[in-house]
C-alpha positions as CSV (number, residue, x, y, z in Angstrom):
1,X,0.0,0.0,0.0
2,X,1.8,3.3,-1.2
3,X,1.6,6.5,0.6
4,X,0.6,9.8,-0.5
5,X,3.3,12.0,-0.6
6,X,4.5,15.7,-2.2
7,X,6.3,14.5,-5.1
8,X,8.7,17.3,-4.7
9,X,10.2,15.5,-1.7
10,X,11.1,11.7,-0.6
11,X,8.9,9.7,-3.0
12,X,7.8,6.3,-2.1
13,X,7.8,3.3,-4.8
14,X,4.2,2.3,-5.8
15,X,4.7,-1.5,-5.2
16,X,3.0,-4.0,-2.9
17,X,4.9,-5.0,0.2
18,X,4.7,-7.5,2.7
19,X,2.5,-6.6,5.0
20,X,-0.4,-5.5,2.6
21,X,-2.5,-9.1,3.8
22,X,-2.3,-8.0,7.5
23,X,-5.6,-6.5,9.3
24,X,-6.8,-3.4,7.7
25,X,-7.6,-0.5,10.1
26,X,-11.2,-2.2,10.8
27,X,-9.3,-4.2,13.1
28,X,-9.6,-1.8,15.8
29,X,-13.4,-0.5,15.0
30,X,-14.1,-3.4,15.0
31,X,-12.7,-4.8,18.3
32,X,-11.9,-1.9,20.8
33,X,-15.5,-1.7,21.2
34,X,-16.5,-4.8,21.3
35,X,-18.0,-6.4,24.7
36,X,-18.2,-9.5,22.5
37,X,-14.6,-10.9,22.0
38,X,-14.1,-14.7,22.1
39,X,-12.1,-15.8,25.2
40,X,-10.7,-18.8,24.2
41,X,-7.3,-17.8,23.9
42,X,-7.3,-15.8,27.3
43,X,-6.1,-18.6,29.3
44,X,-7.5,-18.3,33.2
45,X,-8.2,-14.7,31.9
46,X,-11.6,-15.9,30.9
47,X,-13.1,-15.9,34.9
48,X,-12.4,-11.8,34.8
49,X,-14.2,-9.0,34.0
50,X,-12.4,-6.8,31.8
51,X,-12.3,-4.3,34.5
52,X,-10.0,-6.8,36.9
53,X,-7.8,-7.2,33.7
54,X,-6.8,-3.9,33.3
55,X,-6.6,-3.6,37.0
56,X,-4.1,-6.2,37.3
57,X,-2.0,-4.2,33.8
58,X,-1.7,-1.6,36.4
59,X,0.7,-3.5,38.9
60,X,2.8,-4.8,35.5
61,X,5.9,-2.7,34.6
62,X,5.6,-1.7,30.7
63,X,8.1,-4.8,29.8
64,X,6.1,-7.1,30.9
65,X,2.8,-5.8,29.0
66,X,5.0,-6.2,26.2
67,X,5.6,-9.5,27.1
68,X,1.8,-10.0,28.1
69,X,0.9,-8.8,24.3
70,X,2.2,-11.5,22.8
71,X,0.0,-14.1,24.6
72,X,-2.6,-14.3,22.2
73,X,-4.5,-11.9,19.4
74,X,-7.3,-11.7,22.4
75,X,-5.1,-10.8,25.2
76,X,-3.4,-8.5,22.7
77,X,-7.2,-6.4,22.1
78,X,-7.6,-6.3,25.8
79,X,-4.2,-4.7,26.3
80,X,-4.7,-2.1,23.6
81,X,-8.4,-1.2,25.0
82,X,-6.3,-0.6,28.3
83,X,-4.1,1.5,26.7
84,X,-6.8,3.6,25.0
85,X,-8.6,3.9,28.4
86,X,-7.9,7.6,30.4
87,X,-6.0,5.7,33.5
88,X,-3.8,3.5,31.0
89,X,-2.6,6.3,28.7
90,X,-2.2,8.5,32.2
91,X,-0.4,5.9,33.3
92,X,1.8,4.9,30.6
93,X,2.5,8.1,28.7
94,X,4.5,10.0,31.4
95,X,5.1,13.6,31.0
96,X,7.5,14.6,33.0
97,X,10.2,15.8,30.7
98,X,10.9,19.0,32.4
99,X,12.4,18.2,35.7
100,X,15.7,16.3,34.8
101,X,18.5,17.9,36.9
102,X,21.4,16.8,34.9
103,X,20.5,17.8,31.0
104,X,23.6,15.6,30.4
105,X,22.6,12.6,32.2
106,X,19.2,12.3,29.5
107,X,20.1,9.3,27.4
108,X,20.1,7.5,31.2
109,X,17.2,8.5,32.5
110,X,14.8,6.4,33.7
111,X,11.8,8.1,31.1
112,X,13.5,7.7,28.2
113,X,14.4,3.9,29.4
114,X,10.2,4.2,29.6
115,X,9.7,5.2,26.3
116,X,11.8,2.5,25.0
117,X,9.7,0.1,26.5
118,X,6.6,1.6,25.6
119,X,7.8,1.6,22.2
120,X,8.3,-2.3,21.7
121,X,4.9,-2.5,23.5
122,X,3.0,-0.9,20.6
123,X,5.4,-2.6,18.2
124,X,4.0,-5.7,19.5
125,X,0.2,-4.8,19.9
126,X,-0.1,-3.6,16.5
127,X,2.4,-6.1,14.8
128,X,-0.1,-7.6,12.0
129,X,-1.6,-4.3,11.1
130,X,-0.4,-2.5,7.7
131,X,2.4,0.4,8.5
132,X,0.6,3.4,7.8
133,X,-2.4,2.0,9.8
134,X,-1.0,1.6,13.1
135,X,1.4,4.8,12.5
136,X,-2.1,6.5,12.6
137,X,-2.9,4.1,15.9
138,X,-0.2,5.1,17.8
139,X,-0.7,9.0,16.6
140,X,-3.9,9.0,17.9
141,X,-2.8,7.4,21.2
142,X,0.1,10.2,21.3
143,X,-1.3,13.0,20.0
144,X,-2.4,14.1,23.5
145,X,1.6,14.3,24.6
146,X,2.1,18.2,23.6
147,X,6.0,17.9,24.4
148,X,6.3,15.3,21.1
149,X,5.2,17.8,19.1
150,X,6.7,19.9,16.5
151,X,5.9,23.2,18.4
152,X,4.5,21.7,21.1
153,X,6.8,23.1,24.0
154,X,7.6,26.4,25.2
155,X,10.9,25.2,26.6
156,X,12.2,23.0,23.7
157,X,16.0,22.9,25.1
158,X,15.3,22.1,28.5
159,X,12.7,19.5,27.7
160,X,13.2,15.8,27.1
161,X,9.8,14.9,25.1
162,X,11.4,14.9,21.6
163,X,14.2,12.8,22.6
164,X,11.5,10.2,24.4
165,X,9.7,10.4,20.9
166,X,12.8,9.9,18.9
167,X,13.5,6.6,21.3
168,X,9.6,5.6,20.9
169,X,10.0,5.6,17.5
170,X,13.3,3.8,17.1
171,X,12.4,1.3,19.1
172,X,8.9,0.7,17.0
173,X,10.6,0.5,13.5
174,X,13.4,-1.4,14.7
175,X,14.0,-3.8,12.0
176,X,11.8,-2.6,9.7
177,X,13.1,-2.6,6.1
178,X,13.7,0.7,4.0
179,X,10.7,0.6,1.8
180,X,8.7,0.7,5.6
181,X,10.9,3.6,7.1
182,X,10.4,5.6,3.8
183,X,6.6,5.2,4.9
184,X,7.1,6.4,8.2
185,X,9.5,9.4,7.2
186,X,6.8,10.7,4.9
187,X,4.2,10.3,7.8
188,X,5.9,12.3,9.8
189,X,6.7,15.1,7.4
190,X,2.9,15.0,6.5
191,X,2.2,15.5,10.5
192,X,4.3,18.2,11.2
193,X,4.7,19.8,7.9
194,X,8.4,19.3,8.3
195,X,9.3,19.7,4.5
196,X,7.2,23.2,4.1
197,X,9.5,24.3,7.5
198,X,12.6,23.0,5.9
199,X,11.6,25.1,2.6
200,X,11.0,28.0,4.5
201,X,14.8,28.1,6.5
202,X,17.0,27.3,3.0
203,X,15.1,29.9,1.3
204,X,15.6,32.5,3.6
205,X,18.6,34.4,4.9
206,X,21.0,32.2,7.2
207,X,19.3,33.5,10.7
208,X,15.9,35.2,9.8
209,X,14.1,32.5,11.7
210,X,16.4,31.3,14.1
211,X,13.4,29.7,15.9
212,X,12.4,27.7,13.1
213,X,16.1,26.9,12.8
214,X,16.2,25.6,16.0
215,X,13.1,23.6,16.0
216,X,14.2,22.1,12.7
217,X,17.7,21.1,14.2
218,X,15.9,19.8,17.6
219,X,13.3,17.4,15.9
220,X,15.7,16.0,13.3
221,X,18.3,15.3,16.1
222,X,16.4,14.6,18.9
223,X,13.5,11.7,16.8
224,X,15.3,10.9,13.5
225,X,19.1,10.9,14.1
226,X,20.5,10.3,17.4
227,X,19.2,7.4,19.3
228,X,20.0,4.5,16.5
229,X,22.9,2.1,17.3
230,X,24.0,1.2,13.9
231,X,25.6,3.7,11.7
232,X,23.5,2.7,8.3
233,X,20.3,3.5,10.4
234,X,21.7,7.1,11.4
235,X,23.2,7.3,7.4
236,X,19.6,6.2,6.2
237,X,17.4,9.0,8.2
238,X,19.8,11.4,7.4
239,X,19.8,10.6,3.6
240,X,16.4,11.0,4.0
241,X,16.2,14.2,5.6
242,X,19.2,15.9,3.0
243,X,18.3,13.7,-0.8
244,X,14.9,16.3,-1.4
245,X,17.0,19.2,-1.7
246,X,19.8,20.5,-4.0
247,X,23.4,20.7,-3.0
248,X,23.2,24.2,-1.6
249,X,20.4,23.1,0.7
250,X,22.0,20.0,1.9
251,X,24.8,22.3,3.1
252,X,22.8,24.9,4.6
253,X,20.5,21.7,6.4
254,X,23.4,19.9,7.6
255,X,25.3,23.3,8.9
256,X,21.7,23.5,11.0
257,X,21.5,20.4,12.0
258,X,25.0,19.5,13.0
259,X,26.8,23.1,12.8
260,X,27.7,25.1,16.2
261,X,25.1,26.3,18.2
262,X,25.2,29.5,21.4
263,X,25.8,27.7,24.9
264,X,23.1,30.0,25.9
265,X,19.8,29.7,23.8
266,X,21.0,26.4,21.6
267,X,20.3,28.9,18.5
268,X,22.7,28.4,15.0
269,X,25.7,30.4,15.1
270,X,26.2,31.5,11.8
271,X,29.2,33.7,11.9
272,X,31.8,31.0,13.5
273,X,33.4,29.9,10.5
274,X,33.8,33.5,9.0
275,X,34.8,35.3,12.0
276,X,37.8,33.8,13.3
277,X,39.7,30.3,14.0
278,X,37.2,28.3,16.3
279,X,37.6,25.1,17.9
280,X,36.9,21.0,17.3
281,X,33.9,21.0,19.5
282,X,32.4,23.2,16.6
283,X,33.0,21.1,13.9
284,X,32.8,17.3,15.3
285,X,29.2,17.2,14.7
286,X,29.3,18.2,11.5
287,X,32.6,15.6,11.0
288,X,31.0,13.3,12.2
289,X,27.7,13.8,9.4
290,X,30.2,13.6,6.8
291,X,32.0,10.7,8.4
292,X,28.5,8.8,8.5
293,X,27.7,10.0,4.7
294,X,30.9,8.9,3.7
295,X,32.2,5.5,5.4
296,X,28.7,3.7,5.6
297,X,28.5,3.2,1.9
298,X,24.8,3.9,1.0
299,X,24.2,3.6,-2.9
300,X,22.7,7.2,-2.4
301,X,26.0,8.7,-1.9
302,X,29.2,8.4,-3.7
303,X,32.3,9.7,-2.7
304,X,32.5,12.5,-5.1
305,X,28.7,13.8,-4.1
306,X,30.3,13.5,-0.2
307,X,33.2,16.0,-1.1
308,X,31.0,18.2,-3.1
309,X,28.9,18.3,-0.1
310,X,32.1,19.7,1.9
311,X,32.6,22.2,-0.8
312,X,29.4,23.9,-0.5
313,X,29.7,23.7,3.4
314,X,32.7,25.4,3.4
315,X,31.0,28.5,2.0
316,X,27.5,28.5,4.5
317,X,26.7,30.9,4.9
318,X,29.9,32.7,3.2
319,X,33.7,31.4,2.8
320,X,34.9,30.0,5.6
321,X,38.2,30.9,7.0
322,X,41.0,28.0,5.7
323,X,42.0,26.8,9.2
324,X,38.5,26.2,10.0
325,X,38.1,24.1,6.4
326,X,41.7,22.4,7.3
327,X,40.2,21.7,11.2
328,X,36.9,19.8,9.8
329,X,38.9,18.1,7.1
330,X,41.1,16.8,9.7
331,X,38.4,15.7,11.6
332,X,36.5,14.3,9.0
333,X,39.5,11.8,8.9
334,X,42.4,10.9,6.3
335,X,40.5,9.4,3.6
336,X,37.7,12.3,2.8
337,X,41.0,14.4,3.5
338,X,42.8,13.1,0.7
339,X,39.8,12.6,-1.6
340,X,38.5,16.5,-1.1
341,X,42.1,18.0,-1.7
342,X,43.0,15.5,-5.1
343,X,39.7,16.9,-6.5
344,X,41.3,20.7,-6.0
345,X,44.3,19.2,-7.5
346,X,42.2,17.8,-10.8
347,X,40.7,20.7,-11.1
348,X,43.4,22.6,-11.6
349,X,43.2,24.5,-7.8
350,X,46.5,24.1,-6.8
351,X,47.7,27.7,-5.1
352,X,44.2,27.0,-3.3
353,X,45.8,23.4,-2.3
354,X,48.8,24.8,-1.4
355,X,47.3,27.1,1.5
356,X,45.3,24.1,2.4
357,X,48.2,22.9,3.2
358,X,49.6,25.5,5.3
359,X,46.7,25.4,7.6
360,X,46.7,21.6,7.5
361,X,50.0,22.4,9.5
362,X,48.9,25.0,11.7
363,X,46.3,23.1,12.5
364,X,48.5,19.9,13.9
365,X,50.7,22.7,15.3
366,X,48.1,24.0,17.3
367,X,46.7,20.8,18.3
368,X,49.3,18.8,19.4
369,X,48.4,16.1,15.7
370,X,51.5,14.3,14.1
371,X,53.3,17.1,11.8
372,X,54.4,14.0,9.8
373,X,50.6,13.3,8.7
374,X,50.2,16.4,7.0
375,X,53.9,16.1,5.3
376,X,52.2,12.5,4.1
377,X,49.3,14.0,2.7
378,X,50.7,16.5,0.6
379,X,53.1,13.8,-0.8
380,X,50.0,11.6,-1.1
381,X,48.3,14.4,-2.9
382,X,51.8,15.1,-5.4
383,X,50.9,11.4,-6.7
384,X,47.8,13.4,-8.3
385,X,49.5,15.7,-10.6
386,X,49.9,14.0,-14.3
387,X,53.3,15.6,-14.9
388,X,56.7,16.3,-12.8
389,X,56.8,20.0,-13.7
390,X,52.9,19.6,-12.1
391,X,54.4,18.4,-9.3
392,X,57.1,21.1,-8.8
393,X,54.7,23.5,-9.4
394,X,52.8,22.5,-6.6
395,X,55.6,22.6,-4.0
396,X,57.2,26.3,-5.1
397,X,53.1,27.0,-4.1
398,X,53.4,25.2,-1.1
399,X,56.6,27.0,-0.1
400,X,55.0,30.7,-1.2
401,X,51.9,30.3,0.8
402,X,53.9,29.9,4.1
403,X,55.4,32.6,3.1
404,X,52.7,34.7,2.4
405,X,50.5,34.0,5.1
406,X,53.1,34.5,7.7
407,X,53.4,38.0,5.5
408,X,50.0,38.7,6.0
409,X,49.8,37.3,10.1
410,X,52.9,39.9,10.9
411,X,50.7,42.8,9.2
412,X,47.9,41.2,11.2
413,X,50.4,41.8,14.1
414,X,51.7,45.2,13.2
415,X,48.0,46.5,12.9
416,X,45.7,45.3,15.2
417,X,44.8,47.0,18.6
418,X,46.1,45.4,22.1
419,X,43.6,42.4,22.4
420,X,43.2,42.0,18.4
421,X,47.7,41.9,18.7
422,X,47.5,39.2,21.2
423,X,45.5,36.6,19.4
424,X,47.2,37.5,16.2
425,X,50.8,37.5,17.8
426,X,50.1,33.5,19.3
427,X,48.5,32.8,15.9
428,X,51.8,34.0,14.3
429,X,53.8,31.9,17.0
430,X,52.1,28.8,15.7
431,X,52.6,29.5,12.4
432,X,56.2,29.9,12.4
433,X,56.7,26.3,14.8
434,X,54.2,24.7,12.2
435,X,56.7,25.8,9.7
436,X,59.6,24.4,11.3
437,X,58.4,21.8,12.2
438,X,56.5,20.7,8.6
439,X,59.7,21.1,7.2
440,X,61.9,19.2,9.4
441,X,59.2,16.2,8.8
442,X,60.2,17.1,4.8
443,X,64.0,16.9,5.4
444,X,62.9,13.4,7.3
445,X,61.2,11.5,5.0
446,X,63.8,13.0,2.4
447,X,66.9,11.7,4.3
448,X,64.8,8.6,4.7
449,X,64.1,7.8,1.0
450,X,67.6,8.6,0.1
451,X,68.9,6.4,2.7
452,X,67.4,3.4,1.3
């Protein structure tokens, strides 16, 4: 059964599946209600009125009305006209997500542990129904909880309801295949109109509606993306979330999403990159998203759309400064490293290269990394040049730029006022050791070759 969905986003294939012979939504019409339900399969159930039943679901923790649900299809309807009652949902959908004293203690806490259970207990009481039949189910049974949605809090960064719902709904579509989390993707982008929000932030000015921004970046994070264990689940949700839009977008999406945010009101902060050198806790989540795109191999994304990706981030919302492209490529590891400076040098980009280069080494300088890594990588990247004069050409570059930029760091010096001076001056210090040392590391591996 296909889904109706805005063919402008994620489309869904119009194909039968495998669970289009399970119970259609009469199911529950026609049993929730009903006084009338055989009892054969209730075991010594039978002697109860349905009143003692659910009275007795109330002394069971939530895993073991999972476990219950799987008794029988009977015992199964009982527990889901429990759950539909006023004192079951009161009872099983908590709603304390406000009064965690540790925000950094969440992914322990005992209600998201809750929500986890509550979510294989409707995976199992609507197991034979068709997806898109008990997603509407277990809407309905939510849709009450005002922190799980969209806009539904007035305190989104202190409150823990989204990151329940994300680990409801990982738990439920555990296991499902692709064709089944499409389903669900689109269901939730039809409920909270997530696609017309998304439209609204990439067309706009980076920062006109930082709230939107933020409620964008808390949903996809908090439901789609961070509770998954396997690294192809995280890859798939975000593929789903980025494929819809052109390569601009995709930048600007997975800048909010993943980019830096202020300590103070979670909001993006757009001027990091452009303003000055910042640090790795700035750029690891977005690493980390390229990392994922990268190294888990989905057929949606090859290695050249990855690095193209990088390119257009590097410029969101304007050019980035090069130690802040040389930090991320660094943390983005060696390979999408290599792979996004070869593509400068096939393109022809090589005085662009070479300054890569020098903040490659400023970068290890400042951080304490191997100087020898970055001396590897720019032989590495050497082997890319078709010809030797190519080559040469490259390192006179590579040898101007560190010359140039410590030019243009002194005049940065020379300049500046007292506290502008100070930054610029330790700047400049590290400059000149990663000089040093980058070239020591070249007289190294020189002596090295020659010696054998």
């Amino acid at each position: 059964m296909a889904s109706r969905v805005n063919t402008s986003f994620t489309l869904i294939p119009n194909q039968k599946y495998r669970r289009s012979n399970r119970r259609s939504s009469s199911y529950f019409s026609n049993t929730l209600g009903s006084d009338s339900q055989p009892l054969s399969t209730l075991g010594n159930f039978k002697a109860l009125p349905l009143e003692i039943f659910q009275i007795i679901l109330r002394y069971l923790s939530v895993k073991d009305i999972s476990m219950l649900s799987m008794v029988s299809k009977t015992v199964s309807q009982h527990i889901i006209n429990y759950i539909s009652t006023s004192s079951g949902s009161k009872r099983l959908l908590l709603q304390d997500f406000h009064n965690l004293e540790l925000p950094s203690k969440r992914q322990d806490s005992a209600i998201l542990e809750h929500y986890r259970s509550l979510g294989l207990l409707f995976k199992r009481c609507t197991l034979l129904l068709p997806t898109r039949e008990r997603l509407k189910y277990i809407h309905k049974i939510l849709a009450e909880v005002s922190c799980f949605k969209f806009n539904g809090c007035a305190a989104p960064i202190q409150c823990v309801g989204l990151p329940c719902y994300g680990m409801f709904l990982q738990t439920l579509t555990a296991g499902w295949d692709e064709l089944e989390c499409h389903r669900v993707y689109n269901f939730l982008c039809e409920l909270t109109n997530l696609s017309r929000k998304m439209q609204t932030i990439v067309c706009s000015k980076p920062g006109s509606a930082r709230k939107l921004e933020l409620r964008i970046r808390l949903f996809c994070r908090n439901v789609l993306l961070d509770h998954w264990t396997h690294r192809s689940d995280s890859a798939f949700w975000l593929t789903r979330i980025l494929k819809p839009w052109p390569m601009v977008n995709q930048a600007r999406l997975l800048y909010i999403i993943f980019g830096p945010i202020s300590p103070q009101d979670g909001q993006v902060v757009w001027q990091k990159m452009i303003e000055g050198p910042t640090d790795e806790s700035s750029l690891r989540g977005l690493a980390d998203a390229i990392k994922l795109l990268y190294d888990t191999g989905t057929k949606e994304w090859t290695a050249d759309g990855v690095i193209s990706l990088v390119d257009e981030l590097s410029v969101v919302p304007r050019e980035w400064l090069l130690e802040n492209v040389a930090r991320l490529l660094i943390l983005s590891g060696s390979n999408i490293c290599f792979t996004f400076m070869a593509s400068k040098a096939v393109n022809g980009r090589a005085i662009e290269l070479a300054k890569l280069i020098v903040f490659l080494a400023l970068v290890c300088e400042k951080e304490l990394y191997c100087m020898d890594w970055a001396v590897k990588m720019m032989q590495k990247v050497c082997k890319v040049f078709s010809s030797a004069m190519e080559r040469n050409n490259f390192l006179q570059n590579v040898a101007n730029a560190f010359a140039c930029v410590i030019m243009e760091m002194l005049q940065s010096v020379m300049s500046g006022d007292h506290d502008e001076d100070d930054r610029s001056f330790l700047n400049l210090f590290h400059l000149v050791h990663a000089q040093a040392n980058f070239h020591k590391e070249v007289l190294y591996l020189t002596m090295n070759t020659l010696s054998t």
